[in-house]
GUDO-403967 format. One line per field, with one value per residue (C-alpha): residue number from 0; residue in three letters; x negated, y, z. Coordinates in nm, 3 decimals. Example, Ala and Ser with C-alpha at 12.3 -4.5 7.8 and 13.67 -1.06 7.14 Angstrom:
REM GUDO-403967
resi: [0; 1]
resn: [ala; ser]
xx: [-1.230; -1.367]
yy: [-0.450; -0.106]
zz: [0.780; 0.714]
//
This chain:
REM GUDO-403967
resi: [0; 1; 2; 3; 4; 5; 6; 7; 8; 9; 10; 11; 12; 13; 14; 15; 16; 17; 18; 19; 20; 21; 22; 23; 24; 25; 26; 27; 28; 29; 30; 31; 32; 33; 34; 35; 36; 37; 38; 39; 40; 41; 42; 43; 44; 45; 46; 47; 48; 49; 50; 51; 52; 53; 54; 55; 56; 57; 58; 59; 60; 61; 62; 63; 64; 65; 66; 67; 68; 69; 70; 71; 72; 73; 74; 75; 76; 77; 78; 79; 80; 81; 82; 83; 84; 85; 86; 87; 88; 89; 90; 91; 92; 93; 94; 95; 96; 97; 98; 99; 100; 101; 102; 103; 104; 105; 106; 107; 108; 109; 110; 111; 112]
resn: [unk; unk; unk; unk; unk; unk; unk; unk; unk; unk; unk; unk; unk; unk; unk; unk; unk; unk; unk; unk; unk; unk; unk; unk; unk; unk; unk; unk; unk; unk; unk; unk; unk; unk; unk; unk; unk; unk; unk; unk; unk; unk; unk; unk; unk; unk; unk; unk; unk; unk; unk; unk; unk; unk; unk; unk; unk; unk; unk; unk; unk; unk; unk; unk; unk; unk; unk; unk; unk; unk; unk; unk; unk; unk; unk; unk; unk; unk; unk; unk; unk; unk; unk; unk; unk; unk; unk; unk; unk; unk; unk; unk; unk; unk; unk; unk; unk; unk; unk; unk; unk; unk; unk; unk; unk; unk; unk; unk; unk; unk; unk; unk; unk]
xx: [0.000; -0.156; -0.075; -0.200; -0.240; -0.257; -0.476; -0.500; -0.578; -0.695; -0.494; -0.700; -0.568; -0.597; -0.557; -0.387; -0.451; -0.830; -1.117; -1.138; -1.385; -1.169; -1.088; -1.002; -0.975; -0.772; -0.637; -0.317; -0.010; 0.235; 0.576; 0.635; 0.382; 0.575; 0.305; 0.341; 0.006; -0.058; 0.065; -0.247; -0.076; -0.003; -0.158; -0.426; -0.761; -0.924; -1.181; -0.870; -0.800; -1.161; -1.167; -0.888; -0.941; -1.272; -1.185; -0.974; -1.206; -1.477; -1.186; -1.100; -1.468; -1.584; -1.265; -1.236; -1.386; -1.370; -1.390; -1.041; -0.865; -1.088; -0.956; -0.619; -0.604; -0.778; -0.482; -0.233; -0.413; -0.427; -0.021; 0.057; -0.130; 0.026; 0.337; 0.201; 0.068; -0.244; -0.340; -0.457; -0.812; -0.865; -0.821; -1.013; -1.288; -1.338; -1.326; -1.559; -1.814; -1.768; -1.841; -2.150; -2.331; -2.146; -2.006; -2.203; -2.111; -2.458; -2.254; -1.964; -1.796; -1.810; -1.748; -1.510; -1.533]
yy: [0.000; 0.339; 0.682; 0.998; 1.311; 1.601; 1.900; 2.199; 2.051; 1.703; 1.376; 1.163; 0.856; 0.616; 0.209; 0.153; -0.196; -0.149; 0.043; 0.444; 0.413; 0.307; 0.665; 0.762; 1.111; 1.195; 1.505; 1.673; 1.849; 2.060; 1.926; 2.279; 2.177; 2.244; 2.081; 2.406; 2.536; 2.776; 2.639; 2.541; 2.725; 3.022; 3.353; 3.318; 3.255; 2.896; 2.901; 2.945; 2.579; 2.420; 2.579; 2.495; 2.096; 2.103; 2.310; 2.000; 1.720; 1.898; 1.924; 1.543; 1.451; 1.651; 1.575; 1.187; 0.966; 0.676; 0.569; 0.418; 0.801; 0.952; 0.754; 0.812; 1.151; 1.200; 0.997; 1.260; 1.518; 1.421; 1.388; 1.682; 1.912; 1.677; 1.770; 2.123; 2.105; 2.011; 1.700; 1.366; 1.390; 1.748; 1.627; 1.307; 1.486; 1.773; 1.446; 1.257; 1.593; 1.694; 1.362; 1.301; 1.670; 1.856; 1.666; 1.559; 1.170; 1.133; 1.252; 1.073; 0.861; 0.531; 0.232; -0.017; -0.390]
zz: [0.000; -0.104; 0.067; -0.088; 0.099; -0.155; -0.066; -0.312; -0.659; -0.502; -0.349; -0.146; -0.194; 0.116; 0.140; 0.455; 0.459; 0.466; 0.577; 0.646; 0.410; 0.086; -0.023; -0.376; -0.523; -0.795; -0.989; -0.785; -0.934; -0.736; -0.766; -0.956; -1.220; -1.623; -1.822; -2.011; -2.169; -2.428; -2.768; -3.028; -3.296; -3.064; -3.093; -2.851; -3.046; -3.154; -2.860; -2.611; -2.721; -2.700; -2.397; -2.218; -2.318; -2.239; -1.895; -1.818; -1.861; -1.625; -1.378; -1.441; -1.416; -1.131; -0.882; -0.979; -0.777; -1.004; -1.392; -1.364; -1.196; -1.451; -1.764; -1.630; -1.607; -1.960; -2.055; -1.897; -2.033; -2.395; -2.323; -2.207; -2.487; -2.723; -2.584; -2.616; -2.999; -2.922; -3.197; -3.019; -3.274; -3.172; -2.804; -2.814; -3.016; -2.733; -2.442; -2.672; -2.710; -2.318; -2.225; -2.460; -2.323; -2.098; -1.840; -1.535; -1.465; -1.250; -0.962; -0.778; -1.080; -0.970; -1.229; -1.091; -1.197]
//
């Protein structure tokens, strides 16, 4: 059974049937949370986009303490700017580029299996 205990942008997510020291972080949304982003064809300008994509796989990456809550929440990203305009190659190719030189994974990603 897991319990999560959401603090500002972060749930720690505990195992109550084991250790203190089985603690998972994960990405946190308010319950007020739209989904809504800036369209990609809207009148903000191209770099808006990379940015924004790219600003949410360092957030994934740096608050996810595992590959598993990291995959998963590149997954809801991709969603929700799909859902927003954003195409899944355009996406995928800014994940695939932050993850080949900009993203730190030396730091507390920790492969599971």
């Amino acid at each position: 059974v897991s319990d999560g205990l959401p603090i500002l942008d972060l749930l720690i997510i505990g195992d109550s049937d084991s250790s203190a020291e089985d603690i998972s972080i994960a990405v946190c949304r308010g319950p007020t949370h739209s989904g809504v982003f800036t369209r990609f064809l809207g009148f903000s300008p191209f770099g808006f986009g990379l940015g924004l994509v790219g600003t949410l796989v360092d957030r994934a990456c740096g608050v996810c303490s595992s590959w598993g809550l990291f995959h998963d929440e590149v997954e809801r990203v991709v969603g929700v700017l799909s859902d927003n305009g954003y195409s899944g190659n355009f996406t995928c190719g800014i994940v695939n580029r932050e993850m080949a030189n900009g993203v730190d994974t030396t730091e507390g990603l920790v492969h599971e299996g």
